[in-house]
BAKEKOL-50673 format. One line per field, with one value per residue: residue number from 1; chain; z, y negated, x negated of N, C-alpha, C, O in turn. Coordinates in nm, 4 decimals, padded with zeros to 6 digits. Layout:
num c(NUM	...)
cadena c(A	...)
n.pz c(Z	...)
n.py c(Y	...)
n.px c(X	...)
ca.pz c(Z	...)
ca.py c(Y	...)
ca.px c(X	...)
c.pz c(Z	...)
c.py c(Y	...)
c.px c(X	...)
o.pz c(Z	...)
o.py c(Y	...)
o.px c(X	...)
//
This chain:
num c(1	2	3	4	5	6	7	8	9	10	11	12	13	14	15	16	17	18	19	20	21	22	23	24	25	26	27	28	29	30	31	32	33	34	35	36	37	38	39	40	41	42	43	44	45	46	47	48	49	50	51	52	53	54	55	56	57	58	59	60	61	62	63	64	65	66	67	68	69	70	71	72	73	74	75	76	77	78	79	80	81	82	83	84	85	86	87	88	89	90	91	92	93	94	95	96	97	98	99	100	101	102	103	104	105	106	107	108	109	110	111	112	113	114	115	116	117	118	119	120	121	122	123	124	125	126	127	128	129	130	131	132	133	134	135	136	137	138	139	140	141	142	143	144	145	146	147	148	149	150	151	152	153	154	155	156	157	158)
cadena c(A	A	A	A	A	A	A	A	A	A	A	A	A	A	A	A	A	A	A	A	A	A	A	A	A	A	A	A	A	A	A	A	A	A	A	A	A	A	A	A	A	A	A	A	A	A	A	A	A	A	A	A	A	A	A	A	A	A	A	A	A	A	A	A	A	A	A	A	A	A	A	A	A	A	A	A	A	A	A	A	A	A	A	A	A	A	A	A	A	A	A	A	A	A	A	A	A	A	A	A	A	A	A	A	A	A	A	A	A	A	A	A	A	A	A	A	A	A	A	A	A	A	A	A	A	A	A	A	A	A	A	A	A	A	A	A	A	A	A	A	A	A	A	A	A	A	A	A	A	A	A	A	A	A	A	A	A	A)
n.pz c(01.1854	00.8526	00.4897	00.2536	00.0842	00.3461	00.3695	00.6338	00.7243	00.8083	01.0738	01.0266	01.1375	01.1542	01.2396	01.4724	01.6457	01.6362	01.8115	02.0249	02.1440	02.1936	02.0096	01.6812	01.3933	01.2230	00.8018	00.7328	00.9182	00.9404	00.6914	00.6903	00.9049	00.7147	00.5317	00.6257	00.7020	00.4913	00.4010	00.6001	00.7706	00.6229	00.4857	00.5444	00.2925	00.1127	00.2692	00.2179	-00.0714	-00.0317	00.1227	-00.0421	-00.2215	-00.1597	-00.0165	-00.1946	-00.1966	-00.0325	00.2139	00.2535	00.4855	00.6909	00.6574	00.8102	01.0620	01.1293	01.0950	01.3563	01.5346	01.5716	01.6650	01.9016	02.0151	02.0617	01.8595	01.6419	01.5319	01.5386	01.3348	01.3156	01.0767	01.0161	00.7959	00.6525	00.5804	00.8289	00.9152	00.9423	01.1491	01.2177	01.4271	01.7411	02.0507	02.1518	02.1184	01.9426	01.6728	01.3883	01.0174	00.7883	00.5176	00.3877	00.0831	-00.0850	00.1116	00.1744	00.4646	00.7531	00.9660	01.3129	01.5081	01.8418	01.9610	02.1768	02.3563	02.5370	02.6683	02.7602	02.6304	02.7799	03.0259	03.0768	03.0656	03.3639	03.3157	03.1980	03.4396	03.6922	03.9995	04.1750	04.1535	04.1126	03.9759	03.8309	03.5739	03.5202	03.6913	03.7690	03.5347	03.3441	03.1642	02.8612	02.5952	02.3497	02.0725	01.7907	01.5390	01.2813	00.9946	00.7070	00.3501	00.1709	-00.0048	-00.2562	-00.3421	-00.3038	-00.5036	-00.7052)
n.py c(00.0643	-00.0347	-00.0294	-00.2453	-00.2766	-00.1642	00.1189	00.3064	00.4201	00.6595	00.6381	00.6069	00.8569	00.8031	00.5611	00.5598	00.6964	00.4882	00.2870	00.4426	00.4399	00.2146	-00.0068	-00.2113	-00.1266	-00.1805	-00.1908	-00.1475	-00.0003	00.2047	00.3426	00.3765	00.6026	00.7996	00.7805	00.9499	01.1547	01.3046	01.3159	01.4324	01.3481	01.0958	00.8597	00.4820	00.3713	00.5514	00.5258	00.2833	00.2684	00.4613	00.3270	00.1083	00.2466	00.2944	00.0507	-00.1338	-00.4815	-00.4784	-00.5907	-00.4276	-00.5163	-00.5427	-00.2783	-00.1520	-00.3055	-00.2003	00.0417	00.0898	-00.0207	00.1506	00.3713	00.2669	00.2600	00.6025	00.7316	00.7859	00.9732	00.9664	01.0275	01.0554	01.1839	01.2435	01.0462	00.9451	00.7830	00.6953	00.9060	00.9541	01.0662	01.2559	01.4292	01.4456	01.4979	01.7711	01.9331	01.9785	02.1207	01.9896	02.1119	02.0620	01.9879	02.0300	01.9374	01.8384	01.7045	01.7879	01.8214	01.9659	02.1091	02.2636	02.4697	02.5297	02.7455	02.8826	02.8587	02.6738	02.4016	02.3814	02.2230	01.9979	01.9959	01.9181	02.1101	02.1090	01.8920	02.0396	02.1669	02.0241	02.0323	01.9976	01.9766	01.6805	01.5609	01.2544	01.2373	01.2923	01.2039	01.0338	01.0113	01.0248	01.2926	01.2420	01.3342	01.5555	01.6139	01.8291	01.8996	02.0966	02.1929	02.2901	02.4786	02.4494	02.7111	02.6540	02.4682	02.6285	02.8380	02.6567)
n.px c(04.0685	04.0650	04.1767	04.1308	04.3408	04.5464	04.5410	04.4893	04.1628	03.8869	03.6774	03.3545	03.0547	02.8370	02.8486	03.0737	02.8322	02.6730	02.7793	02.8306	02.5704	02.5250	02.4809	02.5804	02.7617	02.6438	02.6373	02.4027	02.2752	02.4611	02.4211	02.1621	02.1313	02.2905	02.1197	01.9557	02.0166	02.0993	01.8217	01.6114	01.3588	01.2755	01.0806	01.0131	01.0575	01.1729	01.3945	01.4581	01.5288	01.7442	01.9312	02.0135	02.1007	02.3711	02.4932	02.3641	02.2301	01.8813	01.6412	01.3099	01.1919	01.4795	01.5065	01.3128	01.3700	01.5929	01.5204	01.3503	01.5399	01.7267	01.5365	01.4376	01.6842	01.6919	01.7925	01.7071	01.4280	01.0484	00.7818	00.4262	00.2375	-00.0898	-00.2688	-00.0026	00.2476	00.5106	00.7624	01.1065	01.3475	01.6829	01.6787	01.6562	01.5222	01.5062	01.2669	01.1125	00.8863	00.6056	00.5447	00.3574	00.2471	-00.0263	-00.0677	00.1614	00.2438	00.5066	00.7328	00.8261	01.1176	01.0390	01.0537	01.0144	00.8034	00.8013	01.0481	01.1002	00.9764	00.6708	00.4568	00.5081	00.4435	00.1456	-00.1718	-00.4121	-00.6640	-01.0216	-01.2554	-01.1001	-00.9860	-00.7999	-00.4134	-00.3789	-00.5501	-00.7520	-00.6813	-00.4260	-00.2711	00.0149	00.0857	00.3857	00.4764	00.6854	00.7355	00.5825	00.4072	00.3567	00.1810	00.1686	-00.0752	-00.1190	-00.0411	00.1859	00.4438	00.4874	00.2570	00.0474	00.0846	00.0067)
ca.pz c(01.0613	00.7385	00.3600	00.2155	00.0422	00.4473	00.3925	00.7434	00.7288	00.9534	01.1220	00.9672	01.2246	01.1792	01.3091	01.6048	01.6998	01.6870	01.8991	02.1823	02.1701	02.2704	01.8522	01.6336	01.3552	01.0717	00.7123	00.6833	00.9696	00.8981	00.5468	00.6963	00.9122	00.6151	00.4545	00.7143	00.7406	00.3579	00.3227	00.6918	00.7291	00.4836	00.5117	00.5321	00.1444	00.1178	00.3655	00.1785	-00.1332	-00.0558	00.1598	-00.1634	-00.3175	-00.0404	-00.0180	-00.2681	-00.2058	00.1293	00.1807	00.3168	00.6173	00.7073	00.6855	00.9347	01.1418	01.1870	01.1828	01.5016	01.6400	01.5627	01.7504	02.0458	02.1061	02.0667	01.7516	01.5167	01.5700	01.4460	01.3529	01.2087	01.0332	00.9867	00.6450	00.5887	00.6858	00.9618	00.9329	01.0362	01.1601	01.3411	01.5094	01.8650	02.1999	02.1585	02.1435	01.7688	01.6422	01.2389	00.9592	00.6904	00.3679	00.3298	-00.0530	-00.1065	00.2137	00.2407	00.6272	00.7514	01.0900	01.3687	01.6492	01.9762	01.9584	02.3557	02.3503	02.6942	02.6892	02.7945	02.6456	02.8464	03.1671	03.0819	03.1933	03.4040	03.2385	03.2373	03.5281	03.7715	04.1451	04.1912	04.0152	04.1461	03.9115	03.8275	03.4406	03.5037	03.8561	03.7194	03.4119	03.3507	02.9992	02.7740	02.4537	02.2994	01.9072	01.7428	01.3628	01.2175	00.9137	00.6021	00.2273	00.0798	-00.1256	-00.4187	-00.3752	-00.2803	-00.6173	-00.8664)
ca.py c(00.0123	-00.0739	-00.0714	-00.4338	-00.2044	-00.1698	00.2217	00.3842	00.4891	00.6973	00.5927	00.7061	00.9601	00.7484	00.4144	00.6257	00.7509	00.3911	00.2457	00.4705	00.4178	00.0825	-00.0763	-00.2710	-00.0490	-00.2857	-00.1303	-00.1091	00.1193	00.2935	00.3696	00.4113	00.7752	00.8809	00.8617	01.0274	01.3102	01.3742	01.3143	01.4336	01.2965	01.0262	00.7381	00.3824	00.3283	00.6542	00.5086	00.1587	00.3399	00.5218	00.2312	00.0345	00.3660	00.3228	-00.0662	-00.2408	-00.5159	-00.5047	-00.6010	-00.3452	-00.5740	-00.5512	-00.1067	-00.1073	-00.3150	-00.1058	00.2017	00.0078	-00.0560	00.3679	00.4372	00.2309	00.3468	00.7223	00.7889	00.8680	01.0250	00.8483	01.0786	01.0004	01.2679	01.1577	01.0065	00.9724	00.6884	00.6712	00.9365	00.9070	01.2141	01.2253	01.5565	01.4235	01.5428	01.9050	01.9638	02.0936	02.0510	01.9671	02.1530	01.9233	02.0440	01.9526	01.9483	01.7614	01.6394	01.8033	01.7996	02.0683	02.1250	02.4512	02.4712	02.5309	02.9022	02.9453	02.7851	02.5911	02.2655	02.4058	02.1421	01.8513	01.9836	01.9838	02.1907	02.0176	01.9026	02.1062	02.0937	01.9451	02.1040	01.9823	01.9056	01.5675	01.4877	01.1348	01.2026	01.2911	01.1215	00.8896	01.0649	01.1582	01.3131	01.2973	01.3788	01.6318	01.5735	01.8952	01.9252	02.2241	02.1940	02.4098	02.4695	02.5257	02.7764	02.5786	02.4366	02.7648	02.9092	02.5889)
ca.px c(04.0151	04.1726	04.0815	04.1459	04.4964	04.5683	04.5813	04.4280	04.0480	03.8690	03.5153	03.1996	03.0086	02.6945	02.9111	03.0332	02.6739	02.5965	02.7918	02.7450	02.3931	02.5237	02.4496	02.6334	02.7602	02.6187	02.6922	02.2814	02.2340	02.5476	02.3881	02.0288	02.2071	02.3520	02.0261	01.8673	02.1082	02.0760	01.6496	01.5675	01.1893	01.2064	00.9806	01.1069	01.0729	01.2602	01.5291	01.5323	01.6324	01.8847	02.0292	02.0503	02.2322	02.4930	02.5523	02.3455	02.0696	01.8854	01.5235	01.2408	01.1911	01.5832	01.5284	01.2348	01.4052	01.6825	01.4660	01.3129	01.6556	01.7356	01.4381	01.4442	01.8275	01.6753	01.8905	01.6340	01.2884	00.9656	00.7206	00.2956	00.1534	-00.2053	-00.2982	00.1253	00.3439	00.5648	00.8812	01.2002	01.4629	01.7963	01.7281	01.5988	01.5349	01.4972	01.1483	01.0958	00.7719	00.6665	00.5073	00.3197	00.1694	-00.1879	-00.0664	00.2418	00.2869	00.6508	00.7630	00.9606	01.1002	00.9733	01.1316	00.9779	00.7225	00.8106	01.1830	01.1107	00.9143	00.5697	00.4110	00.5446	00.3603	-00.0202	-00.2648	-00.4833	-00.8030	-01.0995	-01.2984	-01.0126	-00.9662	-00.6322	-00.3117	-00.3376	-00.6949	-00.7052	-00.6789	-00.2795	-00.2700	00.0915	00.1850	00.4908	00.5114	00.8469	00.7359	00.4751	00.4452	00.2802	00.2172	00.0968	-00.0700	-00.1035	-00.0214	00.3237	00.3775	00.4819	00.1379	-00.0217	00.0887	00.0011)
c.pz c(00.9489	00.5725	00.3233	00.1648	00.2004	00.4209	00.5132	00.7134	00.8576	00.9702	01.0848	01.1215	01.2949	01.2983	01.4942	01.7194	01.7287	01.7618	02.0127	02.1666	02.1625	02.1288	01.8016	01.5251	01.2134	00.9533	00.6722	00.7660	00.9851	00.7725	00.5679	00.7743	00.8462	00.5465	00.5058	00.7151	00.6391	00.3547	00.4642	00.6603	00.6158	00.5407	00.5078	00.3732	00.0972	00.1478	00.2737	00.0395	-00.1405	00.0104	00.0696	-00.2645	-00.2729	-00.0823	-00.0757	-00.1815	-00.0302	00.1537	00.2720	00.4536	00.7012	00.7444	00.7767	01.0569	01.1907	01.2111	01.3022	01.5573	01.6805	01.6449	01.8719	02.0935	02.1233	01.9852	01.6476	01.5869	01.4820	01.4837	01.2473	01.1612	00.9689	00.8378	00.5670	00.6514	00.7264	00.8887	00.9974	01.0226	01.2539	01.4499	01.6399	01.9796	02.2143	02.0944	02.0378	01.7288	01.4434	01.1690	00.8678	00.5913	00.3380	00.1428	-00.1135	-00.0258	00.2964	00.3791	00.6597	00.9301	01.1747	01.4838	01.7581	01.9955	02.0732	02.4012	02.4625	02.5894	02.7507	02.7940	02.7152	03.0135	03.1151	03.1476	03.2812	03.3229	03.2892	03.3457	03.6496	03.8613	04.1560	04.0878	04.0244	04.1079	03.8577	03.6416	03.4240	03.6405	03.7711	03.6232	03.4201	03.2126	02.9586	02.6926	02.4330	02.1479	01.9233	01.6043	01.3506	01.0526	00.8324	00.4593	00.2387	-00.0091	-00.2844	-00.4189	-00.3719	-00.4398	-00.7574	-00.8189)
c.py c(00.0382	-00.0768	-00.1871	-00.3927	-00.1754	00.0026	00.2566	00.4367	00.5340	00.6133	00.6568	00.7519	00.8557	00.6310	00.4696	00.6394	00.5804	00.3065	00.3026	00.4963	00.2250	-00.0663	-00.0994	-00.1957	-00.1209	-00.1477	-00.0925	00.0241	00.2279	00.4122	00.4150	00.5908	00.8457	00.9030	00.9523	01.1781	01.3961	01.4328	01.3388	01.4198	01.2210	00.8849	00.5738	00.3012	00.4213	00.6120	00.3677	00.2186	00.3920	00.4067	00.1561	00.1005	00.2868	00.2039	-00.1736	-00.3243	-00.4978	-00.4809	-00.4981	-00.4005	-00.5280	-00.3563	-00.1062	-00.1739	-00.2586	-00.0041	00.1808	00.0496	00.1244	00.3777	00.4265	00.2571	00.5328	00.8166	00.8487	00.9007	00.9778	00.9511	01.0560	01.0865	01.1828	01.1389	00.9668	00.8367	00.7352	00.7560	00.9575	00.9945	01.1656	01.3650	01.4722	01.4931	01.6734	02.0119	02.0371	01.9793	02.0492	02.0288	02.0748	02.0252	01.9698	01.8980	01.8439	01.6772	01.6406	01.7914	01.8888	02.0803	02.2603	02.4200	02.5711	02.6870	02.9679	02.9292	02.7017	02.4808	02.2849	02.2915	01.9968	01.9194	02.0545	02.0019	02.1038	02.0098	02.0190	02.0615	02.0472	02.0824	02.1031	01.9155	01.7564	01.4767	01.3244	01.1073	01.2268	01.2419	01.0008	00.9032	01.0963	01.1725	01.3531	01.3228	01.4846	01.6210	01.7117	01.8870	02.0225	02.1926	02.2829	02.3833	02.5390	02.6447	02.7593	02.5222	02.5101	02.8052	02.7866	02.5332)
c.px c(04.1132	04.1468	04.1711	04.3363	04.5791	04.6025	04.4462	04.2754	03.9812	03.6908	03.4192	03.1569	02.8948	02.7741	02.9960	02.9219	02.6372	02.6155	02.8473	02.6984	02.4657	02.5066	02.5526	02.6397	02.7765	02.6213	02.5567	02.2419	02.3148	02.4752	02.2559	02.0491	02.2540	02.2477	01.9683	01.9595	02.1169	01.8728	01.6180	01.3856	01.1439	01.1162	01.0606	01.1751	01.1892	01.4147	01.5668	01.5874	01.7460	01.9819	02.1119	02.1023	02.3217	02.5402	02.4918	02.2258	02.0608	01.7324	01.4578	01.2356	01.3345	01.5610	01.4140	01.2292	01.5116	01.6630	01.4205	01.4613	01.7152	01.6947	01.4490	01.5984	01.8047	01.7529	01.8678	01.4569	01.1952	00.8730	00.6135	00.2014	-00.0121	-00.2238	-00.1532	00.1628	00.4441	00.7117	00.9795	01.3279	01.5449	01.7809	01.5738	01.5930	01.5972	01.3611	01.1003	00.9813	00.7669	00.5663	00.4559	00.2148	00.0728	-00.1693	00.0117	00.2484	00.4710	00.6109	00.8494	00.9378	01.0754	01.0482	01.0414	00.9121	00.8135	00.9851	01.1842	01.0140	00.7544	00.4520	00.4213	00.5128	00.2353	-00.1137	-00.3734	-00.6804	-00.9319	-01.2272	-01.2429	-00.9954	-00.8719	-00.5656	-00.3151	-00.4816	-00.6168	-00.6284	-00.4736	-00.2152	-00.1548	00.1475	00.2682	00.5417	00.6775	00.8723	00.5980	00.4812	00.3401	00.2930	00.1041	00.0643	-00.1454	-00.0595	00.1102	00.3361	00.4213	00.3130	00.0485	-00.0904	00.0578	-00.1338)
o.pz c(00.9506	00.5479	00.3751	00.2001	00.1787	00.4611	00.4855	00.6509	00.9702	00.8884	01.1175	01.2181	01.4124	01.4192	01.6029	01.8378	01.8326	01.8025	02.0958	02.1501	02.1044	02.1509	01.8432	01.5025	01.1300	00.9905	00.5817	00.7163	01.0310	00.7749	00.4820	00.7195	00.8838	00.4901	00.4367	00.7355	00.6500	00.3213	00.4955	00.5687	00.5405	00.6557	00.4611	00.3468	00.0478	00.0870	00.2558	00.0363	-00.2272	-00.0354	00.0799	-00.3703	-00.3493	-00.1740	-00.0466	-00.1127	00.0584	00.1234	00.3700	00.5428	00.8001	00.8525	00.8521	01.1455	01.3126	01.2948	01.3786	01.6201	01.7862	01.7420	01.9524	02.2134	02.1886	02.0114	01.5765	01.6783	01.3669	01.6009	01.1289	01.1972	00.8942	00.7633	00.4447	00.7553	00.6630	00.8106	01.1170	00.9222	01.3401	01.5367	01.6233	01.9985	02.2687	02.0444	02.0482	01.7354	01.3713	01.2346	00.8566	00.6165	00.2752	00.0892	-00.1865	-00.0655	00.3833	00.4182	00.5960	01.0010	01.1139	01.5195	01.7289	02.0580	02.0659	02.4880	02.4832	02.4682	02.7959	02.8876	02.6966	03.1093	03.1053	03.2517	03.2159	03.2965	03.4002	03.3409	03.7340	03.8203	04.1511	03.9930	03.9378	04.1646	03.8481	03.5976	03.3300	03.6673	03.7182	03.5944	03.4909	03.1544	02.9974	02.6593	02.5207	02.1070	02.0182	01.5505	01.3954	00.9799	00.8839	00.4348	00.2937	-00.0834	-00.3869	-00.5225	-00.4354	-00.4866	-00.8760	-00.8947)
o.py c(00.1106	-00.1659	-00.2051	-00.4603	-00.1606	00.0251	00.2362	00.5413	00.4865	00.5534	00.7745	00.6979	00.8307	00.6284	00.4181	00.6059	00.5484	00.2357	00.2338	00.6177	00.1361	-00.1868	-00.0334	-00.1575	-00.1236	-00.0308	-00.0090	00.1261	00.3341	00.5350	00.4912	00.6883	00.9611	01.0119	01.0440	01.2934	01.5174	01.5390	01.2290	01.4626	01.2375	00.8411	00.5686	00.2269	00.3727	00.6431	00.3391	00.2176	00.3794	00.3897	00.1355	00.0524	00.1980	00.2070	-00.2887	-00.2646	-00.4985	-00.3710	-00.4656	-00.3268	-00.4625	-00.3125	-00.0125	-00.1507	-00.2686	00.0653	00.2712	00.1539	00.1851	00.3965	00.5183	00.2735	00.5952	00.9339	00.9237	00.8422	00.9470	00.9847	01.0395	01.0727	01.0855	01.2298	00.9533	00.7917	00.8316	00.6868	00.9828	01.0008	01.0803	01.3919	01.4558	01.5623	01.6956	02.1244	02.1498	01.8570	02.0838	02.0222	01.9796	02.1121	01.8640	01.8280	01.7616	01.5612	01.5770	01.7621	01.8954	02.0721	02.3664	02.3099	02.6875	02.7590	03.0722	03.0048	02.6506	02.4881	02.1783	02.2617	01.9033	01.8730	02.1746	01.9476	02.0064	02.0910	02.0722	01.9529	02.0217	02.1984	02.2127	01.8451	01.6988	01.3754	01.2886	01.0145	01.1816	01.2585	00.9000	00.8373	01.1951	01.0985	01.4403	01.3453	01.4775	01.6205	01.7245	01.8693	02.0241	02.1689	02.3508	02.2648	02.6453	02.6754	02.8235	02.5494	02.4769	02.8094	02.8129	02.4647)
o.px c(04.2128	04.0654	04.2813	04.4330	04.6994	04.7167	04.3280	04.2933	03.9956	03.6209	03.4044	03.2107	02.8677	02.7513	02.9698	02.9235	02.5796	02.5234	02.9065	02.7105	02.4035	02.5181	02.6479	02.5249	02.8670	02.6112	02.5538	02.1940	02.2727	02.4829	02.2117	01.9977	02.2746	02.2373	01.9240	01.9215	02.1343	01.8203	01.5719	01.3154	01.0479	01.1172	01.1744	01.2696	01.2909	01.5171	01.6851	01.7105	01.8325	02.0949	02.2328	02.1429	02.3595	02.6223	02.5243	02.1429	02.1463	01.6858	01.5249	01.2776	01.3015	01.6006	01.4401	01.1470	01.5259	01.7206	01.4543	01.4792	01.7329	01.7680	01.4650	01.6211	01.8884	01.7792	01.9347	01.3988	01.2262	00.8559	00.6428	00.0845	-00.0230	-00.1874	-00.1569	00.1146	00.4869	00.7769	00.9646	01.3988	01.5239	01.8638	01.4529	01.6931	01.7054	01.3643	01.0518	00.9696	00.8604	00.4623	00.5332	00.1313	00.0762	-00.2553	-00.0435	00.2598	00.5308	00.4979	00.9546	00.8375	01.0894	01.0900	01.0141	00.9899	00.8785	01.0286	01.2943	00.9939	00.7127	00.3779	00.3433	00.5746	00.2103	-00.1506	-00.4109	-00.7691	-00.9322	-01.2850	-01.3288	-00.9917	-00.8161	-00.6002	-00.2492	-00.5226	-00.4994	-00.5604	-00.4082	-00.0962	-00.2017	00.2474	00.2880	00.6210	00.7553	00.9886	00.5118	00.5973	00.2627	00.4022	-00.0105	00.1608	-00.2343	-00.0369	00.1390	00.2429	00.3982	00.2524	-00.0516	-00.2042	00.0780	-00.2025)
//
């Protein structure tokens, strides 16, 4: 790559990351990892903002289709705190669960009580004889979402 002056530039991190995950390393979802890496857990309004810091106009439709395209390459994490819309993190596939403020609604990340994956083999329902009951008879779990929720203590104290 080249700046238009032909002096040498290097590759953004994000544009790397995105194409191996197999993506096209458009200047929106370039700009949508950089937001994410600054505002971890921002929302898509969140993410179209700052996109339109980065590179100017670019419609809401256009940022939640690329948070889509994130997702389904496994590049960003999509997480639904109840009563919240839909947030969106780069830290994937290492089993960290999320903190949420009944108050504000900050988001903060926990990482794993047990450090293994405990929750991605569940116990068998109550009631069940064998491991092979019909209610997990075919499952095979790859995610566990936990959110813990609670008060901040900025919101604690006001």
């Amino acid at each position: 790559m080249t700046t238009p002056a032909g002096a040498p530039t290097t590759p953004s991190p994000g544009a790397a990351l995105l194409r191996g995950a197999g993506l096209r390393a458009t200047a929106p979802r370039v700009a949508a990892l950089a937001v994410l890496a600054d505002q971890p857990h921002a929302d898509a309004d969140d993410v179209a903002r700052g996109v339109r810091a980065r590179i100017g106009s670019v419609s809401v439709q256009a940022v939640y289709d690329v948070l889509g395209a994130l997702h389904r390459a496994g590049l960003v994490r999509r997480i639904e705190p109840a009563g919240s819309p839909a947030r969106f993190e780069l830290r994937v596939d290492d089993n960290h669960h999320h903190l949420v403020c009944r108050g504000c609604g900050e988001v903060r990340d926990v990482d794993c009580a047990t450090g293994a994956a405990p929750c991605l083999e569940p116990a068998r329902p109550r009631g069940a004889r064998t491991s092979g009951d019909a209610a997990l008879d075919g499952f095979v779990v790859d995610e566990a979402e936990v959110i813990y929720w609670g008060t901040c203590a900025r919101c604690a104290a006001g």
